[in-house]
N, CA, C and O of each residue as an XYZ file, in Angstrom:
428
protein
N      81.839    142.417    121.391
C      80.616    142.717    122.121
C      80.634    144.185    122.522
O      81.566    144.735    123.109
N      79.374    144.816    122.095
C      79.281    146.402    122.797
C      78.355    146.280    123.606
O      77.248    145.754    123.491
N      79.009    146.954    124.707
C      78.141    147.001    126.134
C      78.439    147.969    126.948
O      79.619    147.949    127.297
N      77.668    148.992    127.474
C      78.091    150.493    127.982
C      76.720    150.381    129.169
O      75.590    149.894    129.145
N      77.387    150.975    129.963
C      76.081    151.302    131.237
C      76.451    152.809    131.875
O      76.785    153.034    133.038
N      76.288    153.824    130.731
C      76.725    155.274    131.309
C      75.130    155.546    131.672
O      74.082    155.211    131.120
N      75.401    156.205    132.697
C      74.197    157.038    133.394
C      73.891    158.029    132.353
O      74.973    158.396    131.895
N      73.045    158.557    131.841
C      72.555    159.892    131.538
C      72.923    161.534    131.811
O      71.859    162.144    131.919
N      73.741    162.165    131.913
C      74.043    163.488    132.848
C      73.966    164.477    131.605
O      74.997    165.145    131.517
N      73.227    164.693    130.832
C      73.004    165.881    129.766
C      72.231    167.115    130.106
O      71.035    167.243    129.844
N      73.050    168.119    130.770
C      72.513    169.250    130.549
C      71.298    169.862    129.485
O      71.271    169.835    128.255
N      70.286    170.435    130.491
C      69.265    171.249    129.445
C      69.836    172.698    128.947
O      70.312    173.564    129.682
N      69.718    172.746    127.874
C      70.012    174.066    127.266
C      70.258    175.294    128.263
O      71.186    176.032    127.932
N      69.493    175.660    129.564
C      69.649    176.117    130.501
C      70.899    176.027    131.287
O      71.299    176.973    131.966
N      71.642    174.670    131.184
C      73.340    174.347    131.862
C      72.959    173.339    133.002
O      73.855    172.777    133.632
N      71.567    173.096    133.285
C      71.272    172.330    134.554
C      70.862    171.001    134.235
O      70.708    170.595    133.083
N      70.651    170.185    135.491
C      70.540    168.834    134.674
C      68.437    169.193    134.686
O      67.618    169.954    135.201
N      68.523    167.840    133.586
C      66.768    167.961    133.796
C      66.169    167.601    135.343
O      66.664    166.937    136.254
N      64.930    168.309    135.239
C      64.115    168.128    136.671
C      63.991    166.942    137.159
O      63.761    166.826    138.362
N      64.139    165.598    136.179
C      63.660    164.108    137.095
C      65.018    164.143    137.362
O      64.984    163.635    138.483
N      66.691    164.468    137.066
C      67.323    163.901    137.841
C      68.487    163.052    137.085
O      67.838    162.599    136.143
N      69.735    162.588    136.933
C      70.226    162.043    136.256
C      70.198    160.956    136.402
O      70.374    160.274    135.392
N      69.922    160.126    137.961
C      69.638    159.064    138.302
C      68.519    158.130    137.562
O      68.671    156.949    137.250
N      67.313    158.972    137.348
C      65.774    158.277    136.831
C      65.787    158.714    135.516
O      64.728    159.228    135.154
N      66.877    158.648    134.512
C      66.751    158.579    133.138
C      68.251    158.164    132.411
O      69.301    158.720    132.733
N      68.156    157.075    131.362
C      69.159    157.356    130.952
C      68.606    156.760    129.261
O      67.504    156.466    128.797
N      69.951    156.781    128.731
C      69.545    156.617    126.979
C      69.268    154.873    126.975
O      69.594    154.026    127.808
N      68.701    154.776    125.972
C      67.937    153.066    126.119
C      69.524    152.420    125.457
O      70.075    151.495    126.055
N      70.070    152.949    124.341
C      71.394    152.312    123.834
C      72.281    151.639    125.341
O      72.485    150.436    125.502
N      72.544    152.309    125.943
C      73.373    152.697    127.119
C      73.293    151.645    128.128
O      74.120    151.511    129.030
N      71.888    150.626    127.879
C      71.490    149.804    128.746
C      71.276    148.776    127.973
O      70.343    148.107    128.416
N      71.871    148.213    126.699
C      72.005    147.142    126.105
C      73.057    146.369    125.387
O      73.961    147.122    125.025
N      73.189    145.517    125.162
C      75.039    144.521    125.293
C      74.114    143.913    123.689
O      72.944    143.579    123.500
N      75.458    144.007    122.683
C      75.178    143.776    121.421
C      76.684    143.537    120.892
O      77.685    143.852    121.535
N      76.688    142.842    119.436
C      78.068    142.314    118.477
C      78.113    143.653    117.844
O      77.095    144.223    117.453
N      79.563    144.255    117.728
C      79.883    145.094    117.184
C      79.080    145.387    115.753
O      78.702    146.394    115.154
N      79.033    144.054    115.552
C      78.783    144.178    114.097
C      77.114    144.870    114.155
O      76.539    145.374    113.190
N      76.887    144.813    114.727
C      74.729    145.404    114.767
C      74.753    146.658    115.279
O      73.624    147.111    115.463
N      75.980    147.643    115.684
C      76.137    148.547    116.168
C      74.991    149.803    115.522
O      74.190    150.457    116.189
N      75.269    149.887    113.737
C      74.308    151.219    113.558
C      72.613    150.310    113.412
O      71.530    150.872    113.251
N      72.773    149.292    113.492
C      71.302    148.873    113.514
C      71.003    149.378    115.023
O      70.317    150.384    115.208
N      71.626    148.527    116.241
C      70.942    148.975    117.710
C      70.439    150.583    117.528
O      69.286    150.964    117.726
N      71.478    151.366    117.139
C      71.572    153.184    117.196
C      70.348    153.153    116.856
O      69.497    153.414    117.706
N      69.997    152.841    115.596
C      69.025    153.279    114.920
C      67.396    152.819    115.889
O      66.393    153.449    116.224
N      67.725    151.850    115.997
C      66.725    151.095    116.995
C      66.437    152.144    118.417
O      65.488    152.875    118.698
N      67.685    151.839    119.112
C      67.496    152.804    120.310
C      68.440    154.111    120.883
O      68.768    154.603    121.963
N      68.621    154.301    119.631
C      69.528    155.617    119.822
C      68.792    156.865    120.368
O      69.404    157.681    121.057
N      67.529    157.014    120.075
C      67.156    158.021    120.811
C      65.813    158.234    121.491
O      64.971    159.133    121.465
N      65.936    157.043    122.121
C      65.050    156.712    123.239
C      65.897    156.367    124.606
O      66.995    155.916    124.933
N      64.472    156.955    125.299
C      65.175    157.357    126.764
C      64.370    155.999    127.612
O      63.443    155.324    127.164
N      65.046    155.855    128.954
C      64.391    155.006    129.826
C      64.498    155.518    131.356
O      65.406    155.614    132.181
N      63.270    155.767    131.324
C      62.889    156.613    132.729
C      62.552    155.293    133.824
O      62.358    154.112    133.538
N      62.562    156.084    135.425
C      62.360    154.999    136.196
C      60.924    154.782    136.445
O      60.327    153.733    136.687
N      60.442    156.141    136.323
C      58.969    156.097    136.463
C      57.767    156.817    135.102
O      58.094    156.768    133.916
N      56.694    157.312    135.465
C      55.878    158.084    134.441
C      56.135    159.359    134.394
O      56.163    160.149    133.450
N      56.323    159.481    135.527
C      56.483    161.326    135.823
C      57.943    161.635    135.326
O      57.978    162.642    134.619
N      58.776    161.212    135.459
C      59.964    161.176    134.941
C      59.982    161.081    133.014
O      60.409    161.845    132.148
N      59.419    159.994    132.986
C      58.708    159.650    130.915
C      58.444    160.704    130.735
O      59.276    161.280    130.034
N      57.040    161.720    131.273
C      56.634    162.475    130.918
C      57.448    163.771    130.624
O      57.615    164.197    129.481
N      57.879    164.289    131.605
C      59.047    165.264    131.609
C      59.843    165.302    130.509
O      60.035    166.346    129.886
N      60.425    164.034    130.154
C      61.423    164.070    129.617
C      60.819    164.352    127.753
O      61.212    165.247    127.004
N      59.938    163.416    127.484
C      59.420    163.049    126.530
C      59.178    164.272    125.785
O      59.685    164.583    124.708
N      57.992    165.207    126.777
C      57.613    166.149    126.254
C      58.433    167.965    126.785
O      57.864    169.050    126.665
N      59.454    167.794    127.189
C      60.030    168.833    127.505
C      61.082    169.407    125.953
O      61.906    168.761    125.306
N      60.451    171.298    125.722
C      60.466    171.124    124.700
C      62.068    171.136    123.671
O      62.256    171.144    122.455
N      62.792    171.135    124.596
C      64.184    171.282    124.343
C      65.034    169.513    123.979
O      66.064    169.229    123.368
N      63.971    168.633    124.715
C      64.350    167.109    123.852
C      63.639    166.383    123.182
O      64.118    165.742    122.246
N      61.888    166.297    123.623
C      61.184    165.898    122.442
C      61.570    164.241    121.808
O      61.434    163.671    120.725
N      62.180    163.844    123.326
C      61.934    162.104    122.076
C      61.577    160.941    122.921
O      61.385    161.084    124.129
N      61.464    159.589    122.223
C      60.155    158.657    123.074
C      60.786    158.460    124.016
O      62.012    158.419    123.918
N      60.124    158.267    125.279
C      60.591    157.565    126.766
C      59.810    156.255    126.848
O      58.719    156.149    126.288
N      60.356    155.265    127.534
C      59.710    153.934    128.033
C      59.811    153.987    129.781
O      60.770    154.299    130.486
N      58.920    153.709    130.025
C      59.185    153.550    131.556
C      59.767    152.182    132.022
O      59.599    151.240    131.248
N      60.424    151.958    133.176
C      60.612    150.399    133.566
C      59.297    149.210    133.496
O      59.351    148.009    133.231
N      58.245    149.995    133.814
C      57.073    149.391    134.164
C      56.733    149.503    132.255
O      55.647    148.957    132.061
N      57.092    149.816    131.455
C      56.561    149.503    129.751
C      55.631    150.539    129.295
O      54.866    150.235    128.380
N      55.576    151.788    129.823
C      54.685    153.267    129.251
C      55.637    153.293    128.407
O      56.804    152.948    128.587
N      55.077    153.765    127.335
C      55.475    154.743    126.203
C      55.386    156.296    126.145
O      54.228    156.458    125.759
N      55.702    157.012    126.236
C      55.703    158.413    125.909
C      56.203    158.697    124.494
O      57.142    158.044    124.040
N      55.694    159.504    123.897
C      56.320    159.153    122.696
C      55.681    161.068    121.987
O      54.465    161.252    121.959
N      56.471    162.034    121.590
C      55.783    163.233    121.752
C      55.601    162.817    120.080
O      56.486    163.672    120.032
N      55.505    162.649    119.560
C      54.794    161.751    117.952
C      53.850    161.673    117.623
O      53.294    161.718    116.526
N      53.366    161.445    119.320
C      51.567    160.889    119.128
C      51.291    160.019    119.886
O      50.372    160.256    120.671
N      51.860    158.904    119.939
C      51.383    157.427    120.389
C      51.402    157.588    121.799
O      52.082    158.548    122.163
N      50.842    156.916    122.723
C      50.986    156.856    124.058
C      50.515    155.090    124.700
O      49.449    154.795    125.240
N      51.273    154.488    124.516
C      50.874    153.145    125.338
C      51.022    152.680    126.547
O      51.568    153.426    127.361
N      50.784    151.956    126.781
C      50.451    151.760    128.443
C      51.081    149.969    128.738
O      50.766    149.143    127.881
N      51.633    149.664    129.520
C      52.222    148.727    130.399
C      52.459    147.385    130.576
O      52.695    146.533    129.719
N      52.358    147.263    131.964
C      51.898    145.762    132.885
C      51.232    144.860    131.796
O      50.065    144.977    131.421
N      52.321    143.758    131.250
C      51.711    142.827    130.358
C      50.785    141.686    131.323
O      51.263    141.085    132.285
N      49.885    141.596    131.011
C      48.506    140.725    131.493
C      47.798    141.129    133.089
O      47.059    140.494    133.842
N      48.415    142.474    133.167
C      46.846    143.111    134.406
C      45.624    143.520    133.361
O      45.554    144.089    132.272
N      45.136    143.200    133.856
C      43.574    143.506    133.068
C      42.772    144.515    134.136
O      42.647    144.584    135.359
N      42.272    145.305    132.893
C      41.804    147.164    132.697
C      40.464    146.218    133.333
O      40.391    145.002    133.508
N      39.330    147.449    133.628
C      38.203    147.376    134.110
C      37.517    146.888    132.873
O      36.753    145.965    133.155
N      37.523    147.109    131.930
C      36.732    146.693    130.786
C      37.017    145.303    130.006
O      36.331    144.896    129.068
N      37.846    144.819    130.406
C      38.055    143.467    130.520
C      37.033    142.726    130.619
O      36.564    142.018    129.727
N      36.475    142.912    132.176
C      35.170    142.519    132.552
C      33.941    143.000    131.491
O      32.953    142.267    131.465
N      33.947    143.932    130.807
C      32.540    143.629    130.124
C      32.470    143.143    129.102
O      33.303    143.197    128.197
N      31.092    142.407    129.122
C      30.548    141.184    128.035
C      30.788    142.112    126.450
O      30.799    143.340    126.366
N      30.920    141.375    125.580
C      30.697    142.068    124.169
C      29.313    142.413    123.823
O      28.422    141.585    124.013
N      29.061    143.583    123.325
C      27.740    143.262    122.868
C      27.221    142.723    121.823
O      28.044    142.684    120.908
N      26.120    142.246    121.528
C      25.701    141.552    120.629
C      24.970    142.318    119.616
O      24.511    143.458    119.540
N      25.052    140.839    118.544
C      24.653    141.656    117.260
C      22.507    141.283    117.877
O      22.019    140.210    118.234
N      21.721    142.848    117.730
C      20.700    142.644    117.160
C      20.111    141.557    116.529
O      20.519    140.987    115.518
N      19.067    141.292    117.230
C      18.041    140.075    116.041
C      16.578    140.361    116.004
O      15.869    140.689    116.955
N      16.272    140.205    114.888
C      15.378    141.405    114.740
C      14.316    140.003    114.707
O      13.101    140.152    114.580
């Protein structure tokens, strides 16, 4: 079984730690228990994704230009400097939830 729970403490190119903090980020590998044997599959999976505690923290990290790779928040944001950006809380429902579909025309 591989299972590691190291905190995050990687210096920015600068020698300092990043601005959210070493506490509110660490590598997603780092926070998951797996059979030796799935080892370069997990890597590949979550080797270089980060897990922030919050958004502001995701954000920072995600798009700061010296690391550049996806963050997940606890709460399920995506940051992702790629492109993609998804959003959260499985089954709160957005304001538009509430509106009706519109309908097809009948002429």
């Amino acid at each position: 079984m591989w299972c590691t729970a190291v905190v995050l403490a990687a210096p920015s190119s600068a020698g300092h730690h990043w601005e959210v903090g070493k506490e509110n980020v660490q590598m997603a590998l780092s926070l998951v228990c797996y059979d030796s044997e799935v080892h370069k599959a997990m890597e590949w999976v979550f080797g270089s994704t980060f897990v922030c505690r919050e958004m502001d923290s995701a954000m920072k990290v995600a798009f700061d230009k010296n690391i550049m790779r996806k963050t997940v928040t606890l709460e399920g944001d995506i940051f992702d400097p790629a492109g993609t950006l998804t959003g959260g809380i499985y089954g709160l429902k957005g304001i538009l939830f509430g509106v009706p579909p519109i309908s097809k025309p009948t002429r």
